[in-house]
TILOBA-760398 format. One record per residue (C-alpha): residue number from 1; x, y, z. Coordinates in nm, 4 decimals, always signed. Example, Ala and Ser with C-alpha at 12.3 -4.5 7.8 and 13.67 -1.06 7.14 Angstrom:
BEGIN
<i:1	x:+1.2300	y:-0.4500	z:+0.7800>
<i:2	x:+1.3670	y:-0.1060	z:+0.7140>
This chain:
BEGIN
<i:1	x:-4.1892	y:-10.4894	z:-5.9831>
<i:2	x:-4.5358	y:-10.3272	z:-6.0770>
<i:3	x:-4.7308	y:-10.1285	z:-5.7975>
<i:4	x:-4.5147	y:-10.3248	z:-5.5449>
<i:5	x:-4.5677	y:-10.6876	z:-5.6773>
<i:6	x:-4.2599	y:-10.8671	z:-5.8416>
<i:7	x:-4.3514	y:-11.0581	z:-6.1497>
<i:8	x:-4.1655	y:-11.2796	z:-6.3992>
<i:9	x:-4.1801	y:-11.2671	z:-6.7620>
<i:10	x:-4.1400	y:-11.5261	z:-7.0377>
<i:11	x:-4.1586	y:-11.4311	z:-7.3519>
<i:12	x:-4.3019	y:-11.6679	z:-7.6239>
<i:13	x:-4.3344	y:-11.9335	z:-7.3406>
<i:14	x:-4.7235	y:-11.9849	z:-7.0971>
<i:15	x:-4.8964	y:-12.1860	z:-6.8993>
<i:16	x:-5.2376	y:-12.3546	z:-7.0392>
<i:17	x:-5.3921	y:-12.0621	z:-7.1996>
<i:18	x:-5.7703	y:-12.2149	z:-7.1118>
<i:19	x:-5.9338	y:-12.1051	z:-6.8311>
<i:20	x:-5.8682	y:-11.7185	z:-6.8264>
<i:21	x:-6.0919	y:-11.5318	z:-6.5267>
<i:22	x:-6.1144	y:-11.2038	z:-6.7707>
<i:23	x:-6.0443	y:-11.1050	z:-7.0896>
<i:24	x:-5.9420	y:-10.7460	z:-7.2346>
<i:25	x:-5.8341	y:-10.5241	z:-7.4941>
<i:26	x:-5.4516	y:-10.4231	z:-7.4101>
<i:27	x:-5.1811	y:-10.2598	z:-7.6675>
<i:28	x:-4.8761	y:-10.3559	z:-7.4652>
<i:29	x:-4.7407	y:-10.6177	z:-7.1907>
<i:30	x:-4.7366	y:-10.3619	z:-6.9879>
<i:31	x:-5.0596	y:-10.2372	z:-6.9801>
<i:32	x:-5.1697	y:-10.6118	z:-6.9225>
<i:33	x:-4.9692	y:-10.6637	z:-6.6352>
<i:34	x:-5.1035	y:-10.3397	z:-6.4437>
<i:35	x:-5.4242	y:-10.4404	z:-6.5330>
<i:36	x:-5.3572	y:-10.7702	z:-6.3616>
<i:37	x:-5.1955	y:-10.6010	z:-6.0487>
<i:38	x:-5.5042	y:-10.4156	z:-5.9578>
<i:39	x:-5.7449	y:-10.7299	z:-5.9527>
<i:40	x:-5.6433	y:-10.8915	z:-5.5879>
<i:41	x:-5.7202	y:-11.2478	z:-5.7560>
<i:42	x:-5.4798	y:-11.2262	z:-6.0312>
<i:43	x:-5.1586	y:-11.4480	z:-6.0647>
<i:44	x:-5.0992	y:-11.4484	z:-6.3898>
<i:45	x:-5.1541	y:-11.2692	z:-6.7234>
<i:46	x:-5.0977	y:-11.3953	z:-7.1211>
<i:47	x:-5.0615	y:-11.1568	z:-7.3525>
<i:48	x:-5.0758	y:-11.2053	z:-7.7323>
<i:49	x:-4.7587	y:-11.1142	z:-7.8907>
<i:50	x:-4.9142	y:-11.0243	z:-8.2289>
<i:51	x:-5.2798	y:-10.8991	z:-8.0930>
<i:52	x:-5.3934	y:-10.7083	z:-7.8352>
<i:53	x:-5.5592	y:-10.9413	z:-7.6198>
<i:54	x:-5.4858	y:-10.9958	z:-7.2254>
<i:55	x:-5.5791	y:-11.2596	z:-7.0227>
<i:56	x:-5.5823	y:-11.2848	z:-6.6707>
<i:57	x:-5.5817	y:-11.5812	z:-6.4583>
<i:58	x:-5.6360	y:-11.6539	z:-6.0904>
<i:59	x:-5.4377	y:-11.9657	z:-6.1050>
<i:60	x:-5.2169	y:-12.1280	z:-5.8261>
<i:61	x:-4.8531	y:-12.1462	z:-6.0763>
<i:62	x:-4.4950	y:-12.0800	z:-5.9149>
<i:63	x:-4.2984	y:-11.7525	z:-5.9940>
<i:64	x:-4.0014	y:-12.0338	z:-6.0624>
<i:65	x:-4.1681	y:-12.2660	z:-6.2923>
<i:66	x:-4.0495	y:-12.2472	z:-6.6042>
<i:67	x:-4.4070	y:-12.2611	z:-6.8651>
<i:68	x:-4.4417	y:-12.5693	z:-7.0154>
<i:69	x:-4.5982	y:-12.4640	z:-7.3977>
<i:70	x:-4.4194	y:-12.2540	z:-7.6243>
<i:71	x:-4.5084	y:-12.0406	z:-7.9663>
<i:72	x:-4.5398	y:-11.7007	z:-8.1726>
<i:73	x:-4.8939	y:-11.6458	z:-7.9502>
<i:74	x:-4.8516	y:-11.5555	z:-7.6082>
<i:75	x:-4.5812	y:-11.4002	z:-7.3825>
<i:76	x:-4.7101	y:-11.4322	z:-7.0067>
<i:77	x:-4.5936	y:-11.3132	z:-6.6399>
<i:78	x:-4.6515	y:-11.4829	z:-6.3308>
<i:79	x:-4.6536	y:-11.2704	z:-6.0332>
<i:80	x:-4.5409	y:-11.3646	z:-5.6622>
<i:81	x:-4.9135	y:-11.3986	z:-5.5044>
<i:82	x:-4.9604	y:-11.7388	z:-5.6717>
């Protein structure tokens, strides 16, 4: 849970990275995720695993679904508003 909104997070696994809403500068995960909580279009947030990029995505994906791509880039969390 972050500010009240239950996410789930895969790490090394994500959904089609195109297509991010916003783009940011973010050290940690964490960061990233909070960022995403406090935009009320956001469903989902990559985050590169060896740079500090976040992405966030208002995109319709299911809390269950388990991310279809895997690699070294991106860990991601999917939040319940999707």
């Amino acid at each position: 849970m972050v500010a009240g909104t239950r996410y789930r997070f895969w790490c090394g696994r994500f959904h089609e990275p195109a297509g991010q809403r916003e783009s940011h500068s973010t050290a940690t995960m964490e960061a990233c995720v909070k960022l995403c909580t406090s935009k009320p279009w956001c469903t989902m947030v990559l985050h590169g695993i060896f740079r500090e990029t976040c992405q966030l995505y208002d995109r319709k994906v299911k809390i269950e679904a388990t991310p279809p791509q895997s690699s070294v880039l991106w860990n991601s969390a999917v939040n319940d508003q999707a």
